[in-house]
LUMDRENTI-718875 format. One record per residue (C-alpha): x, y, z; residue in one letter. Coordinates in nm, 3 decimals. Example, Ala and Ser with C-alpha at 12.3 -4.5 7.8 and 13.67 -1.06 7.14 Angstrom:
# LUMDRENTI-718875
@east = 1.230	north = -0.450	up = 0.780	code = a .
@east = 1.367	north = -0.106	up = 0.714	code = s .
END
This chain:
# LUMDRENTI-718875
@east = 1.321	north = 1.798	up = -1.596	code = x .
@east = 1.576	north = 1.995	up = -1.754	code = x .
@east = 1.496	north = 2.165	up = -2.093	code = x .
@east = 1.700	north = 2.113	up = -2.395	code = x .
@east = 1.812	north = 2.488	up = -2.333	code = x .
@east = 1.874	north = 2.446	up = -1.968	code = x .
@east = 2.075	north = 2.095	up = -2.048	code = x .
@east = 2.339	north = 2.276	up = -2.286	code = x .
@east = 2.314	north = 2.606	up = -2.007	code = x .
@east = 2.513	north = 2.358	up = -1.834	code = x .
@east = 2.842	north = 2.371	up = -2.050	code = x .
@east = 2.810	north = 2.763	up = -2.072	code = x .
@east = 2.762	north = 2.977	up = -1.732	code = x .
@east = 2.629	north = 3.280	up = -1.938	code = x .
@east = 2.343	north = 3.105	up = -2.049	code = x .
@east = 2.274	north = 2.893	up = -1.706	code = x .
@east = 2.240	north = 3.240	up = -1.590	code = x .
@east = 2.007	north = 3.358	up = -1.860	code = x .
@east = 1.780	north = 3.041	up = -1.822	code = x .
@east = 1.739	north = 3.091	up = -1.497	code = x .
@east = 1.623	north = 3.468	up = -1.522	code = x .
@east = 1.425	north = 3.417	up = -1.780	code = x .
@east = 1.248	north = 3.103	up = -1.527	code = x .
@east = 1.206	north = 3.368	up = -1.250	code = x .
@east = 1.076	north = 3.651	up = -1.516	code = x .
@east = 0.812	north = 3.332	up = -1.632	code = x .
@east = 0.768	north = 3.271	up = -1.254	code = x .
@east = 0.700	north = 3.645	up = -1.125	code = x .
@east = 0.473	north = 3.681	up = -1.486	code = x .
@east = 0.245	north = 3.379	up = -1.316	code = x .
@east = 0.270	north = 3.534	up = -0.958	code = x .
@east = 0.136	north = 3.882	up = -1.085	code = x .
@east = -0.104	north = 3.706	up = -1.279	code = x .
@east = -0.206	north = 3.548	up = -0.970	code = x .
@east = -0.233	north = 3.878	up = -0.756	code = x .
@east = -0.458	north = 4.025	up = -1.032	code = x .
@east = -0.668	north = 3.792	up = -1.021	code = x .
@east = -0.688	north = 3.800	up = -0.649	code = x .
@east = -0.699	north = 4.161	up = -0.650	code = x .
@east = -1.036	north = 4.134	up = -0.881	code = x .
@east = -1.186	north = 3.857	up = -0.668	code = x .
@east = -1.121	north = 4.095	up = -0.383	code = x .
@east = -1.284	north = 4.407	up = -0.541	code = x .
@east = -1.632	north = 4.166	up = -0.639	code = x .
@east = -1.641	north = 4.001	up = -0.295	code = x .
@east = -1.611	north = 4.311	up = -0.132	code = x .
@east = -1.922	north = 4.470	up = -0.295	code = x .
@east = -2.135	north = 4.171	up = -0.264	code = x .
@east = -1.994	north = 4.158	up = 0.161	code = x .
@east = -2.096	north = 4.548	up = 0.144	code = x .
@east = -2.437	north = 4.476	up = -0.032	code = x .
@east = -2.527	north = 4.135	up = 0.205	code = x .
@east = -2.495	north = 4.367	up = 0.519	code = x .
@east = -2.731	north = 4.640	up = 0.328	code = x .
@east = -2.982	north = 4.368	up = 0.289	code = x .
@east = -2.886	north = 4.259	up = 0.671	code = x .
@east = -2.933	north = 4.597	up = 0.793	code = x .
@east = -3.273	north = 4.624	up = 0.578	code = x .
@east = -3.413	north = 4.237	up = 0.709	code = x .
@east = -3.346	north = 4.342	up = 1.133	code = x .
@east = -3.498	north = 4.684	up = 1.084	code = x .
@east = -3.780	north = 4.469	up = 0.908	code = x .
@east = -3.785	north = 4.266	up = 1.182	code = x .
@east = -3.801	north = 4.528	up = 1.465	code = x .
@east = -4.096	north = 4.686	up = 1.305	code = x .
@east = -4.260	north = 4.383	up = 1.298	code = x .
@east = -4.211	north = 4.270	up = 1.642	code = x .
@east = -4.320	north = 4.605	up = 1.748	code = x .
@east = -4.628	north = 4.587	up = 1.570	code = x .
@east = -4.669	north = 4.223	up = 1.739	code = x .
@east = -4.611	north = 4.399	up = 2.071	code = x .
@east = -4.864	north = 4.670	up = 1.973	code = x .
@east = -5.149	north = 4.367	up = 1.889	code = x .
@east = -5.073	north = 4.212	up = 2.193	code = x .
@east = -5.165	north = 4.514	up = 2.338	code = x .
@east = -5.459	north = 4.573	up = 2.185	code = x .
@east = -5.580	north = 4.245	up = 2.263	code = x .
@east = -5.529	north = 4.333	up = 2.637	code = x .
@east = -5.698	north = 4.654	up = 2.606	code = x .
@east = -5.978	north = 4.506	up = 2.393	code = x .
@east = -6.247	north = 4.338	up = 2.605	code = x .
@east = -6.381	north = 3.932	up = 2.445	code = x .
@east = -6.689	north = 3.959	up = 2.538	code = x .
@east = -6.997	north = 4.178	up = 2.610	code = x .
@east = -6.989	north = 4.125	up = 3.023	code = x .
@east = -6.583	north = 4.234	up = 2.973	code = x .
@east = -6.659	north = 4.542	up = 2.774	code = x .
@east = -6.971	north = 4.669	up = 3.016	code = x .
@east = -6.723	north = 4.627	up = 3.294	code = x .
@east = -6.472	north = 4.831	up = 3.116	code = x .
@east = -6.661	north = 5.104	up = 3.026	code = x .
@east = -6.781	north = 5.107	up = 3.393	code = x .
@east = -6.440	north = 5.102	up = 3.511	code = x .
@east = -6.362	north = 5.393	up = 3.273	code = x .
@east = -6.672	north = 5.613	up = 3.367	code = x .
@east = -6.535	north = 5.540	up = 3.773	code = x .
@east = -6.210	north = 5.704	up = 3.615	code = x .
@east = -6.331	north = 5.990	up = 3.461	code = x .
@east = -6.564	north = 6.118	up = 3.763	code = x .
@east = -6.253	north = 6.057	up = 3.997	code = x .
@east = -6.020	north = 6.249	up = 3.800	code = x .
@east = -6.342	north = 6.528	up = 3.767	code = x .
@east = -6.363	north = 6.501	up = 4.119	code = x .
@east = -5.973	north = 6.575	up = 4.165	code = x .
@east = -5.995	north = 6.870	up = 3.882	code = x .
@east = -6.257	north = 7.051	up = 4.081	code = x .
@east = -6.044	north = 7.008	up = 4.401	code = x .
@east = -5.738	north = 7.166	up = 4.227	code = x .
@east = -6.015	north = 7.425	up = 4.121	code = x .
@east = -6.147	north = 7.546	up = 4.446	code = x .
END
């Protein structure tokens, strides 16, 4: 697909040679077109990579405050006696504890 230009370049060397630099000039003109553009889709998917791992970083320490207060209600629920029979006992249990540890404190006293 010869031009008109590049079919009469033919009979003249000189201007062969000056078609075909000004086809590499036209060709390096699209490449560095290309490589800006690049360069720019670069620069705006590098701040939204840099903001998704913000928002990452923000959702799993979300998430491990969350599962720690999960952990904490489990606890409580362990800690918190159902019914009335389970809370008597408890409180029993926890009077048995603090005369022990009275009994001990006097011990270390004497």
């Amino acid at each position: 697909m010869l031009t008109e230009q590049a079919s009469q370049a033919v009979n003249n060397p000189m201007e062969e040679y000056h078609v075909k630099v000004n086809d590499i000039s036209r060709k390096v003109g699209i490449l560095v077109n290309c490589y800006q553009d690049l360069k720019e889709d670069f620069v705006v998917l590098n701040e939204e990579n840099k903001a998704l791992k913000e928002q990452l970083k923000a959702e799993r320490m979300k998430n491990a405050v969350s599962l720690q207060e999960l952990n904490l209600l489990r606890l409580t629920k362990m800690l918190v006696p159902a019914d009335e029979k389970e809370k008597t006992e408890l409180k029993r249990k926890i009077n048995e504890y603090i005369k022990e540890i009275d009994r001990c404190v006097a011990l270390l006293n004497d």
